[in-house]
RODO-2510 file (C-alpha; in nm, 4 decimals, decimal comma):
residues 363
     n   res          X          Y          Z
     1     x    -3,2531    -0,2370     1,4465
     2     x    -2,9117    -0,1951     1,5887
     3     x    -2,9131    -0,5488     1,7494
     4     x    -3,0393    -0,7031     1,3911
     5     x    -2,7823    -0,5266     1,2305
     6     x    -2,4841    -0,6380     1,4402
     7     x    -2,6304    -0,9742     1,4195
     8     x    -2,6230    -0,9984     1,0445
     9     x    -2,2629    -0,8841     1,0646
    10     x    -2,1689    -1,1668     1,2416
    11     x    -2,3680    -1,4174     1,0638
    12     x    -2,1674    -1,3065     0,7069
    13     x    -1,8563    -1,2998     0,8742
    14     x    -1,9009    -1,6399     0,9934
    15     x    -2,0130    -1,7768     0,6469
    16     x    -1,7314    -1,5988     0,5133
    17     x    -1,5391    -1,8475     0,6823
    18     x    -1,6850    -2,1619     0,5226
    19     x    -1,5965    -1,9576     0,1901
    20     x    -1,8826    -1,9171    -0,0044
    21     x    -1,8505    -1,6309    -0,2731
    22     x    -1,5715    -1,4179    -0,3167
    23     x    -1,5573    -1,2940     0,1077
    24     x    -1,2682    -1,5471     0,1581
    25     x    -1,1129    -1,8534     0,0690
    26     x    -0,9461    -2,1809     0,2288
    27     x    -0,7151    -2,4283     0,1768
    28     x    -0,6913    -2,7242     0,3682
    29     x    -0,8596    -2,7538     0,7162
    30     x    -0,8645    -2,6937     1,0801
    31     x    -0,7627    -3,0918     1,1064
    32     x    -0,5325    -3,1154     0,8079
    33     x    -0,1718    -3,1138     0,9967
    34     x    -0,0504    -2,8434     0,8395
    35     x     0,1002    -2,5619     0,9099
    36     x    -0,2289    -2,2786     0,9475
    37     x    -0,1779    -1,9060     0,8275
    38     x    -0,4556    -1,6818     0,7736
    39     x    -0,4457    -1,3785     0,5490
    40     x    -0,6482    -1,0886     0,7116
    41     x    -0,6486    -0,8040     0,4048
    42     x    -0,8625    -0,4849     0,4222
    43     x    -0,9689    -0,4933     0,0549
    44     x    -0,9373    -0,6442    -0,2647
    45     x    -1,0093    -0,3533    -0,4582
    46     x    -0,6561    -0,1854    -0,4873
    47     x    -0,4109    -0,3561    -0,7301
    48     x    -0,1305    -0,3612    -0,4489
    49     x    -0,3634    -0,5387    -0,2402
    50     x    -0,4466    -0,7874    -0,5356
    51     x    -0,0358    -0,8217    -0,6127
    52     x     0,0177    -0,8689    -0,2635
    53     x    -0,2424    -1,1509    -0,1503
    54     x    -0,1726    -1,3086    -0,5062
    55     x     0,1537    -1,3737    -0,3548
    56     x     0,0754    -1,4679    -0,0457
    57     x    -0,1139    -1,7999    -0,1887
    58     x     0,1913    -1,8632    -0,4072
    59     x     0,3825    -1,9082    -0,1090
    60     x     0,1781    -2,0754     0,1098
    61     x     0,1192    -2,3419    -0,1862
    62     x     0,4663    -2,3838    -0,2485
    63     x     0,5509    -2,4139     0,1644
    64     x     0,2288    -2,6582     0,1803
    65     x     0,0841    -2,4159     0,4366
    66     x    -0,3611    -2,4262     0,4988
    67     x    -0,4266    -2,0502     0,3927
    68     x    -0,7156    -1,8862     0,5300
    69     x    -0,7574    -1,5508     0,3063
    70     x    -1,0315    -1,2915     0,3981
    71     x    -1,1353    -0,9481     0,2761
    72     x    -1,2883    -0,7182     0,5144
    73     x    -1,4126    -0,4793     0,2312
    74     x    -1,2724    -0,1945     0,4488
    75     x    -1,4942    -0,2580     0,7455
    76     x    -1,2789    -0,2300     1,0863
    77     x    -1,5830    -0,4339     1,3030
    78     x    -1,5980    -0,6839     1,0011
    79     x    -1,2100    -0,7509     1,0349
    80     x    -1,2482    -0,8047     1,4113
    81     x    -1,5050    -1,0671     1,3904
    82     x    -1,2617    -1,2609     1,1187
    83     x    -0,9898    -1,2644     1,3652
    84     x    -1,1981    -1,3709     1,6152
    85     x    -1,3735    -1,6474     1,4197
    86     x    -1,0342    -1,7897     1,2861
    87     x    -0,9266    -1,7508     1,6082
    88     x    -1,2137    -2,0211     1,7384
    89     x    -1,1031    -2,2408     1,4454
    90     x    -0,7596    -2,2698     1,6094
    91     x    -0,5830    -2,0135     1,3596
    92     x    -0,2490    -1,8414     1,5694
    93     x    -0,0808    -1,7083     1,2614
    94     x    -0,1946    -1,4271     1,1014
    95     x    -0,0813    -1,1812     0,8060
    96     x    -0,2805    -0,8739     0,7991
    97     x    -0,3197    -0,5539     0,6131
    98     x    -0,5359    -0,3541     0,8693
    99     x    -0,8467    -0,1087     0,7883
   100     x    -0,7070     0,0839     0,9970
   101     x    -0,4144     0,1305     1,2154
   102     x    -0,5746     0,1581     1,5175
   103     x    -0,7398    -0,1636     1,5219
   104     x    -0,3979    -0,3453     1,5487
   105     x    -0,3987    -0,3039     1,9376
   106     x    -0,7182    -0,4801     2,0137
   107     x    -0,6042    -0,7896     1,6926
   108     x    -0,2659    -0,8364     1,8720
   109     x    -0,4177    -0,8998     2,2198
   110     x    -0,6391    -1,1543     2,1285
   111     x    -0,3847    -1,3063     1,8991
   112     x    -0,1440    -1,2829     2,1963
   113     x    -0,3927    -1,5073     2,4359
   114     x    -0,3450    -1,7836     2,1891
   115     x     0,0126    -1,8092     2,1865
   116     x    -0,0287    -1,6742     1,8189
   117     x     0,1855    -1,3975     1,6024
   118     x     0,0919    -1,1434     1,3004
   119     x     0,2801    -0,9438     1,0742
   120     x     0,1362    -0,6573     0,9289
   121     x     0,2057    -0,4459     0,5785
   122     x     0,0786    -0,1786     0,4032
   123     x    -0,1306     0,0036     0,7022
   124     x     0,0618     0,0504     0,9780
   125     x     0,0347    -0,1137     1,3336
   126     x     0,0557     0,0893     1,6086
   127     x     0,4122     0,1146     1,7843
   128     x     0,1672     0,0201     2,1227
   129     x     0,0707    -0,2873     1,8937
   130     x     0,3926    -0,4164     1,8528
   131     x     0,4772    -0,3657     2,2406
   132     x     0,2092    -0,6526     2,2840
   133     x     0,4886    -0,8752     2,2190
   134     x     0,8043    -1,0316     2,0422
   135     x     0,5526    -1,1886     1,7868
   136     x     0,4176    -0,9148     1,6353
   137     x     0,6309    -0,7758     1,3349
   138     x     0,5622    -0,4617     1,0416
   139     x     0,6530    -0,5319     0,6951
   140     x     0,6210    -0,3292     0,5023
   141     x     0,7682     0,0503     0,3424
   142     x     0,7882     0,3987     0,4629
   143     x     0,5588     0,5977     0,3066
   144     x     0,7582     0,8923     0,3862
   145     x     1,0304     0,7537     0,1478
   146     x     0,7987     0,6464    -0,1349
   147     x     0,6469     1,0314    -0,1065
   148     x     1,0093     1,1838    -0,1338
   149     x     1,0594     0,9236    -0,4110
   150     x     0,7829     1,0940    -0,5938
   151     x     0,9197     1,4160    -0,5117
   152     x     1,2352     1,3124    -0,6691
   153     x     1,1171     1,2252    -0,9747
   154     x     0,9405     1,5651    -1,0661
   155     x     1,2006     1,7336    -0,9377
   156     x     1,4177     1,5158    -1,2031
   157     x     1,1524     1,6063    -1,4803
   158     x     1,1705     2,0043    -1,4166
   159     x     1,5444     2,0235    -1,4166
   160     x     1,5406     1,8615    -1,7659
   161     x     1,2406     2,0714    -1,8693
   162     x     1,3444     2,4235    -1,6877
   163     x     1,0852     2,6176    -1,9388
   164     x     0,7774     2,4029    -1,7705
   165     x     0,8530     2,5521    -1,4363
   166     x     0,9628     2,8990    -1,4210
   167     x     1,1006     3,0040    -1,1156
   168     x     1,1249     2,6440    -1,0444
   169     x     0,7737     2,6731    -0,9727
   170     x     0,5824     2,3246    -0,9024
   171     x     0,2021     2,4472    -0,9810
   172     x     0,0504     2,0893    -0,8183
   173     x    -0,2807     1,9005    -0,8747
   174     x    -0,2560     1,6578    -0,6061
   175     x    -0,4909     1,3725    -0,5496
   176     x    -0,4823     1,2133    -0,2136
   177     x    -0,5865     0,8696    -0,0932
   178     x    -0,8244     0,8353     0,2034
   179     x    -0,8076     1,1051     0,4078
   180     x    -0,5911     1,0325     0,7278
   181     x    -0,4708     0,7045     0,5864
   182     x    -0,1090     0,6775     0,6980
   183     x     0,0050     0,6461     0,3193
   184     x    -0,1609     0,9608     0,2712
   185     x    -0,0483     1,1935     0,5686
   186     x     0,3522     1,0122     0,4906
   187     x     0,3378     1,0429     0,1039
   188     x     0,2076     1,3726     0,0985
   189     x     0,4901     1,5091     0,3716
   190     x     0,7534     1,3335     0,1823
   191     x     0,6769     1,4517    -0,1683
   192     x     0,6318     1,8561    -0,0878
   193     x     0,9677     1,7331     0,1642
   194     x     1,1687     1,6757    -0,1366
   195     x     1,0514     1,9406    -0,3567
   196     x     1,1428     2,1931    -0,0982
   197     x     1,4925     2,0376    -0,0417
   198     x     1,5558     2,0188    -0,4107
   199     x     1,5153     2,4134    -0,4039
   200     x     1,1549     2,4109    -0,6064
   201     x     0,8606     2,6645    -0,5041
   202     x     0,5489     2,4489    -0,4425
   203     x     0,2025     2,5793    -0,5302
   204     x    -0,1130     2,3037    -0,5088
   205     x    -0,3474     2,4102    -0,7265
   206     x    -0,6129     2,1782    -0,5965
   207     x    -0,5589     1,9204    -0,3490
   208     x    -0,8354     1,6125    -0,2568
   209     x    -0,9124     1,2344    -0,1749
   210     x    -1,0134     1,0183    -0,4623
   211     x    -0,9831     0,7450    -0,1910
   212     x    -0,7487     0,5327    -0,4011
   213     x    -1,0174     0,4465    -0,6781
   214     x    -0,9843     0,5511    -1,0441
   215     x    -1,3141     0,6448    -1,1892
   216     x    -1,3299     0,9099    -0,8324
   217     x    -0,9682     1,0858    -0,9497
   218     x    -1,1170     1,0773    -1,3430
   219     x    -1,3716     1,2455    -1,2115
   220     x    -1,2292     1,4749    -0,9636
   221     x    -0,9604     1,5575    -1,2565
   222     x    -1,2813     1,6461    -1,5453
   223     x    -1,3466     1,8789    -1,2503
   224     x    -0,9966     2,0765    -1,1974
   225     x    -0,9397     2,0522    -1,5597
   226     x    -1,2590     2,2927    -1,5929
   227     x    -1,1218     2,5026    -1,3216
   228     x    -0,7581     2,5179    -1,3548
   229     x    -0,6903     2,4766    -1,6888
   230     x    -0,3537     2,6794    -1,7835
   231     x    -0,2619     2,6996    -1,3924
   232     x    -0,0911     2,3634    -1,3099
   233     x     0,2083     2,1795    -1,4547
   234     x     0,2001     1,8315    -1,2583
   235     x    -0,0162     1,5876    -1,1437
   236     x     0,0982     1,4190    -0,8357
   237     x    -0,1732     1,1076    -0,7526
   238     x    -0,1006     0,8826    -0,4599
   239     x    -0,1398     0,5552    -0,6001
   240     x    -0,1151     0,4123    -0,9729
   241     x    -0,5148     0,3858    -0,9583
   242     x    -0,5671     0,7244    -0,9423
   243     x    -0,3076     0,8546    -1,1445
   244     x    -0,4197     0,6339    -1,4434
   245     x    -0,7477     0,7996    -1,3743
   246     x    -0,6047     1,1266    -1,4037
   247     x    -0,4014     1,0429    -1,7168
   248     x    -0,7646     0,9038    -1,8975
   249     x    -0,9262     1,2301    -1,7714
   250     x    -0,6127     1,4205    -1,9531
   251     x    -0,6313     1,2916    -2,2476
   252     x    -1,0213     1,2973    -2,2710
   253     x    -0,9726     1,6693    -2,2345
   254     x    -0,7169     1,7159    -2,4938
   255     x    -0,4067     1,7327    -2,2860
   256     x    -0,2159     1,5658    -2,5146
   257     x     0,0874     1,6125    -2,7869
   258     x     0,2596     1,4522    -3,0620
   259     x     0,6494     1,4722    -2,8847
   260     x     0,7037     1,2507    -2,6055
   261     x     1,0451     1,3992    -2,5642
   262     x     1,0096     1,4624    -2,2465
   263     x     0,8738     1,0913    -2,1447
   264     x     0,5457     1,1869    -2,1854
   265     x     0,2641     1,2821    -2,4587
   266     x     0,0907     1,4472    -2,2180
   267     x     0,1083     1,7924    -2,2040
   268     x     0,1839     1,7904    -1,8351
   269     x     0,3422     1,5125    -1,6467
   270     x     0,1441     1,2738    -1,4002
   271     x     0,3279     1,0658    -1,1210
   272     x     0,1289     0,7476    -0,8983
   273     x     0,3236     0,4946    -0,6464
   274     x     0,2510     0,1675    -0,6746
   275     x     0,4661     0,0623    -1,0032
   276     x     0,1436    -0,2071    -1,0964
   277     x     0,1724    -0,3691    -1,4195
   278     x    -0,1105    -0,1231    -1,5423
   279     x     0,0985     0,1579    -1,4552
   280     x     0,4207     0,0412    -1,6201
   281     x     0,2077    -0,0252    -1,9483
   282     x     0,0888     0,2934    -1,9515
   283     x     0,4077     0,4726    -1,9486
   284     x     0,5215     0,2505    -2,2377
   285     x     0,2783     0,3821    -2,4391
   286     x     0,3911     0,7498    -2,3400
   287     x     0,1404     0,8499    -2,0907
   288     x     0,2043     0,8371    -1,6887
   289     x     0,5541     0,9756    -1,6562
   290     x     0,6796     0,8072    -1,3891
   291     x     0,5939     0,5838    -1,0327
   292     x     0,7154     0,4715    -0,7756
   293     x     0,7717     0,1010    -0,6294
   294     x     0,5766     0,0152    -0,3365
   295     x     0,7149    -0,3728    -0,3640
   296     x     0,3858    -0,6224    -0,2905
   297     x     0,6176    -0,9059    -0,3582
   298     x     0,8241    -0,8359    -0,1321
   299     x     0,6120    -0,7278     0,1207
   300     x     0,4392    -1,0182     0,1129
   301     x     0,7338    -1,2275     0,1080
   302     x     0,8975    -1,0707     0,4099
   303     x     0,5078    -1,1060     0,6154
   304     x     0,4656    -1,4524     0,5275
   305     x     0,8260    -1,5939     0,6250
   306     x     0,8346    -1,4412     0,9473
   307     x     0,5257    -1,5518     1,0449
   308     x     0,5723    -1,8979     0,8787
   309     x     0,8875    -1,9183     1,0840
   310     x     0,7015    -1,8869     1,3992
   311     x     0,4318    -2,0798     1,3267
   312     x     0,7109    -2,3827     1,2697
   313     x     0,9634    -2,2599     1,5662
   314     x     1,2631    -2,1432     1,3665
   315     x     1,1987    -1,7512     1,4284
   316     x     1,5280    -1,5652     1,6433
   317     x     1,4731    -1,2104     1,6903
   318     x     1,7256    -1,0699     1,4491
   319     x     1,5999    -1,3198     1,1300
   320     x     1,5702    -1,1988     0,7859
   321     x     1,2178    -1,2855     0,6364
   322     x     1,1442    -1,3520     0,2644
   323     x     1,4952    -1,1739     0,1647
   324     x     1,4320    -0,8537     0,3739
   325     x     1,6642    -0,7477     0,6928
   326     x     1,5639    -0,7246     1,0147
   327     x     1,5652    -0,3255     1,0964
   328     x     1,8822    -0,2137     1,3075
   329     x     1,8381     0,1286     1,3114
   330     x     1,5075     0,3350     1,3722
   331     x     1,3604     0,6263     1,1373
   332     x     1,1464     0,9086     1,1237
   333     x     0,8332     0,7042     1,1276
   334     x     0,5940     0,4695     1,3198
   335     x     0,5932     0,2053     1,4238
   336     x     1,0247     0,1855     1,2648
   337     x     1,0779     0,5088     1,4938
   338     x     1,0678     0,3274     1,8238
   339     x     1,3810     0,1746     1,9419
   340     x     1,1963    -0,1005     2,1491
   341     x     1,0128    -0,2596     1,8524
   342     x     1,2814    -0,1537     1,5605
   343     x     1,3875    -0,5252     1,5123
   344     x     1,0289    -0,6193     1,4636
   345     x     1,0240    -0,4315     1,1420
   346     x     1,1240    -0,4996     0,8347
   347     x     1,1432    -0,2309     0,5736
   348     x     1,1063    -0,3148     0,2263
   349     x     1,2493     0,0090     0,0034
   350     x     1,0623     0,2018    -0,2234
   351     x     1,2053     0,2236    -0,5368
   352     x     1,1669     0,5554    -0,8018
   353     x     1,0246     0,4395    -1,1139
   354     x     1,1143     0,6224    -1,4781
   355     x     1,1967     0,5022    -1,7936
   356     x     1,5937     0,4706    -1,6930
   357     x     1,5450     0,2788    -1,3960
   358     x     1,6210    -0,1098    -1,3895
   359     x     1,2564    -0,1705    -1,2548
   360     x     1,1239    -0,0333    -1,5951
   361     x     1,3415    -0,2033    -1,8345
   362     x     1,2924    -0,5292    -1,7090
   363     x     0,9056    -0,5007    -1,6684
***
């Protein structure tokens, strides 16, 4: 049964290469002339990852480049066999937003033994990864950041609204992505980072994965609410997704009031990352209070140049790509804490996300 299994694997990965259904999609062809980039993506499920591979055909339409896009619908041994198919085709040039981190050692060397070069976002590569070679970049945003980010912001909402946190006491229900998932571990450290800094007492309530979906936080919130109710005064969710979940769940439960004074009718605030269009709506009708930017588009846009440079031989080491820096100076976290690989990576700032900022107005 094993054996039959593995082989049906392979046999859907390789018709997910001629494109049929929604498992990938191709412009152009192996013989066209033109420049080749594949687009290896974890998921479409997430609105990030639907921003960011949106963009990525934009740009390889407007640079004339044959796009290869696949989703690996979160399988790691699904995402191998992609890599290794395109591979076979003659693909070298790869953008990729990994299932997991892990399995950027193992995509690098085979991508290595054809001359190739891939820049990943979103899910880290390891820092060993990047050590494969000068070809081999991270583009992409420390989560770290984006968690303090979110940290900021409540921290901004209690010190206008002292009397909903006495003591400057942060009573947290905090939904988590998937469990381990460097976004998680980072935005989790960052957030209850900055709440500490900015001299607030941090109590989670109730803390779990919703695994980045929605209807799992709405759910997981209907839950809390009947447990907690009166005992928390934020809801911190790690991505728009599941914060929008949490705000439906809110006001399904009669969490809700008539001021939105305080930026929110809610009765307590809730806070994703992401800044998706959803999420931006939503707090311009009064509900989420505030996100933060994790930029696709320029995520994307810093990927796909450095990779389209190599594939057309005007990469140096130092380059910017897609209007982001090369990274100088190393930080507190992988793979941008290594020296050795620092001007591989290219960081792409979060940006905090209320109804003063810039981002907000203009969206």
């Amino acid at each position: 049964m094993k054996k039959i299994a593995m082989i049906l694997v392979v046999l859907l990965a390789v018709s997910s290469t001629v494109f049929a259904g929604g498992g990938g999609q191709k412009a152009g062809g192996a013989g066209s002339g033109k420049v080749q980039i594949a687009l290896l993506i974890r998921n479409m499920d997430e609105q990030f990852l639907k921003d960011y591979s949106d963009n990525i055909r934009k740009l390889a339409a407007a640079a004339n480049v044959d796009l290869n896009v696949q989703d690996a619908r979160s399988d790691g041994a699904t995402q191998l066999t992609q890599l290794q198919t395109l591979l076979n085709q003659g693909y070298k040039y790869f953008v990729i937003i990994p299932v997991v981190s892990e399995l950027s050692e193992a995509m690098n060397q085979e991508i290595q033994a054809k001359g190739g070069a891939a820049a990943y976002s979103n899910i880290q590569p390891t820092v060993a990864s990047l050590k494969t070679g000068k070809t081999f970049f991270f583009a992409s945003s420390p989560e770290f950041v984006g968690g303090r980010y979110q940290g900021q912001l409540i921290a901004d909402y209690f010190d206008k609204n002292p009397a909903k946190a006495p003591n400057k006491t942060v009573n947290m229900l905090l939904i988590l992505g998937q469990l381990g998932h460097p976004a998680q571990v980072n935005r989790e450290a960052g957030l209850l980072a900055e709440l500490k800094t900015r001299g607030y007492t941090v109590n989670v309530v109730a803390r779990d994965t919703a695994n980045w979906t929605p209807d799992q936080s709405q759910q997981k919130m209907d839950a809390w609410i009947a447990a907690y109710r009166g005992r928390f005064n934020v809801v911190a969710a790690q991505n728009d997704g599941m914060a929008l979940g949490a705000v439906q769940s809110l006001i399904q439960n009669g969490f809700t009031k008539s001021d939105a004074s305080d930026g929110t009718t809610l009765t307590v605030p809730v806070l994703g990352i992401d800044a998706t269009g959803d999420a931006i709506n939503s707090m311009k009708k009064n509900e989420l209070y505030a996100t933060v930017l994790q930029d696709a588009i320029g995520q994307s846009a810093a990927a796909f140049d450095v990779i389209y440079q190599n594939a057309t031989g005007t990469y140096k080491p130092g380059n910017a790509a897609g209007g982001t820096s090369a990274a100088t100076t190393p930080i507190d976290e992988a793979p941008a804490n290594d020296a050795s690989v620092i001007g591989q990576c290219y960081l792409v700032p979060f940006v905090p996300v209320d109804k003063n900022s810039d981002y907000y107005k203009t969206h």
